[in-house]
BAMARSE-829014 format. One record per residue (C-alpha): x, y, z; residue in one letter. Coordinates in nm, 4 decimals, padded with zeros to 6 digits. Layout:
BEGIN
> X;Y;Z;resn
> X;Y;Z;A
...
This chain:
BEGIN
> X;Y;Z;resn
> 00.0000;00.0000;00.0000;X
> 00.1632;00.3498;-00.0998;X
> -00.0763;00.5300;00.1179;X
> 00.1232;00.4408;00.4209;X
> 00.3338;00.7597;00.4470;X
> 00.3700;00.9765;00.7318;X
> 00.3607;00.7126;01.0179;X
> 00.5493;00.9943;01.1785;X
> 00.2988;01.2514;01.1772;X
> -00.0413;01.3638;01.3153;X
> -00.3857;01.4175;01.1605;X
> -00.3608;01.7678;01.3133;X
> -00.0679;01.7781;01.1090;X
> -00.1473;01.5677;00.7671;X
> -00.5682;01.6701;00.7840;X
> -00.5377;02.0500;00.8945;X
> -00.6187;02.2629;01.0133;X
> -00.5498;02.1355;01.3371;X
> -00.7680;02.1443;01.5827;X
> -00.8521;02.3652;01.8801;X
> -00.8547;02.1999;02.2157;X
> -01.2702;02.0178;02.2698;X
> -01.4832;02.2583;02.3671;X
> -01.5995;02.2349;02.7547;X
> -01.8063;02.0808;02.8865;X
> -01.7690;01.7987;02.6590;X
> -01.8386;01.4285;02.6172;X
> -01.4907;01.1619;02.6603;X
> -01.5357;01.0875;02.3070;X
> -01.5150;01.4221;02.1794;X
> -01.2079;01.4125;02.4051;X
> -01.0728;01.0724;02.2570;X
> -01.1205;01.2148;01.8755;X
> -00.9110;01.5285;01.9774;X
> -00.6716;01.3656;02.1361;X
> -00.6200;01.0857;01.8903;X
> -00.5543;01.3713;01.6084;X
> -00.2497;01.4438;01.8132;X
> -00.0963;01.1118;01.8033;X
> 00.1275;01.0043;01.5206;X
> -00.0222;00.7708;01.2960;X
> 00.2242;00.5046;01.3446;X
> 00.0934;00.5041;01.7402;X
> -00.2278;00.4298;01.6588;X
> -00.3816;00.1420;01.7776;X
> -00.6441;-00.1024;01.6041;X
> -00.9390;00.0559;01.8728;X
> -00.8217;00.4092;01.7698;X
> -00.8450;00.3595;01.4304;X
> -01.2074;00.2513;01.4930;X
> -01.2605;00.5534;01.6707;X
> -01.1443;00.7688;01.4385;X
> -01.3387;00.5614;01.1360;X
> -01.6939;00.5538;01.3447;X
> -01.6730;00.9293;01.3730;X
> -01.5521;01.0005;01.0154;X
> -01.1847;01.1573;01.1068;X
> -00.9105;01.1668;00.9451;X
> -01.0682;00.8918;00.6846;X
> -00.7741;00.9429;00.3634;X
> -00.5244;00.8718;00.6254;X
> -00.6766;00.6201;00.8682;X
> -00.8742;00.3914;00.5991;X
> -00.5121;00.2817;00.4455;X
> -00.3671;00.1670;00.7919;X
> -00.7242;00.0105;00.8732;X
> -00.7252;-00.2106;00.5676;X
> -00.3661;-00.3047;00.6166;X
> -00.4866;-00.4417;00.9615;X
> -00.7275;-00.6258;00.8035;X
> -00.5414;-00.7764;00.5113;X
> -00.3636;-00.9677;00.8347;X
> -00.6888;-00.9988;01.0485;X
> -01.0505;-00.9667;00.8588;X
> -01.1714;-00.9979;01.2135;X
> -00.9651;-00.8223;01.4131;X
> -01.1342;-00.7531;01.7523;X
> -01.0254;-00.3815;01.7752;X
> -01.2094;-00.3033;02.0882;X
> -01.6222;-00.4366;02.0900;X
> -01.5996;-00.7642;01.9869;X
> -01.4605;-00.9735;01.6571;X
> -01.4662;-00.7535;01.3456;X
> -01.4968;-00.4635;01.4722;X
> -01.2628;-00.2659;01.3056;X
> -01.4044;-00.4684;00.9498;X
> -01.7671;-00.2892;01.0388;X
> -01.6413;00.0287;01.1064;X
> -01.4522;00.0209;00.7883;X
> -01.7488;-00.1385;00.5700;X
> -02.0165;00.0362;00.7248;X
> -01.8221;00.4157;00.6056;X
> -01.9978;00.6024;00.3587;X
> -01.9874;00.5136;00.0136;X
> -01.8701;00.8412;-00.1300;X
> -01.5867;00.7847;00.0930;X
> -01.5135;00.4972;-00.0807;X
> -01.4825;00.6742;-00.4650;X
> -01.1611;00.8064;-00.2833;X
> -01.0587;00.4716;-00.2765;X
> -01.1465;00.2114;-00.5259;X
> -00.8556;-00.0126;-00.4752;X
> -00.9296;-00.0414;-00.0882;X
> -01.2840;-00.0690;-00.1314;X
> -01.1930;-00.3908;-00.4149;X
> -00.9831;-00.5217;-00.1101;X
> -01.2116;-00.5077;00.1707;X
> -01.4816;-00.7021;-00.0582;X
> -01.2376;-00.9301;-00.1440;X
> -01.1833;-01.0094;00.2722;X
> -01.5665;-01.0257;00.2820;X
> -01.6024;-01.2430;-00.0122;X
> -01.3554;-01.4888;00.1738;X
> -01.4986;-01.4662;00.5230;X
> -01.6511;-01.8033;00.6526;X
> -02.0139;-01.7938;00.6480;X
> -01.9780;-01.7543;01.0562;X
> -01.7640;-01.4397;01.0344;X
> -01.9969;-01.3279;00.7525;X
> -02.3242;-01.3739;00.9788;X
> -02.1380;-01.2456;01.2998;X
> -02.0830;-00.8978;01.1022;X
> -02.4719;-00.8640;01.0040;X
> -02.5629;-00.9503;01.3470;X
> -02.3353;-00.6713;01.4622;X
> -02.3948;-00.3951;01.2811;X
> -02.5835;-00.2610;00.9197;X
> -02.5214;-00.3884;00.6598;X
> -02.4531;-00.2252;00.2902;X
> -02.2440;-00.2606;-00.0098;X
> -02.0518;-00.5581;00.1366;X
> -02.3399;-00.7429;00.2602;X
């Protein structure tokens, strides 16, 4: 994957402007999301690219280190329960995906290969769509 550049940076940094501090009072994921665009991408973990994917952050820099995750682990328990991560990703809006052809091609190709168990514990979790 060429997308994976810039391990060593931060979305505040690669997906500016950065952002203020969360406004008070505010809710801990509105914390999470602002503090996870101050990491370097190369810190962050399988749950925090979830994160960032469920709440649309970030998504040109995140979705390539996702589906690398995935290529390895289709049902990677990131943080909720087994294929997590593979929801969050599959369950992102399409238009996201014209950005994106080649990952979207890759993450159907994981679906298409998924045992019928994996395949039935993702509808049971979450909505389905394109993938389903």
């Amino acid at each position: 994957m060429t997308r994976l550049l810039h391990l060593d940076r931060t979305l505040d940094e690669l997906d500016g402007p950065a952002w203020p501090p969360p406004p008070s009072p505010t809710t801990a994921l509105v914390t999470k999301v602002h503090a996870l665009r101050r990491e370097r991408l190369g810190a962050l973990t399988p749950a925090d690219l979830r994160t960032l994917i469920g709440q649309g952050v970030g998504l040109a820099h995140v979705l390539p280190l996702a589906v690398r995750l995935l290529v390895e682990d289709p049902m990677l328990d990131a943080y909720f329960h087994p294929g997590d991560l593979l929801l969050a990703a599959l369950t992102t809006p399409e238009d996201t995906w014209a950005l994106f052809p080649d990952l979207r091609e890759e993450l159907a190709e994981l679906v298409a290969d998924l045992s019928e168990e994996d395949r039935a514990e993702l509808k049971a979790s979450g909505p389905t769509g394109w993938w389903s």
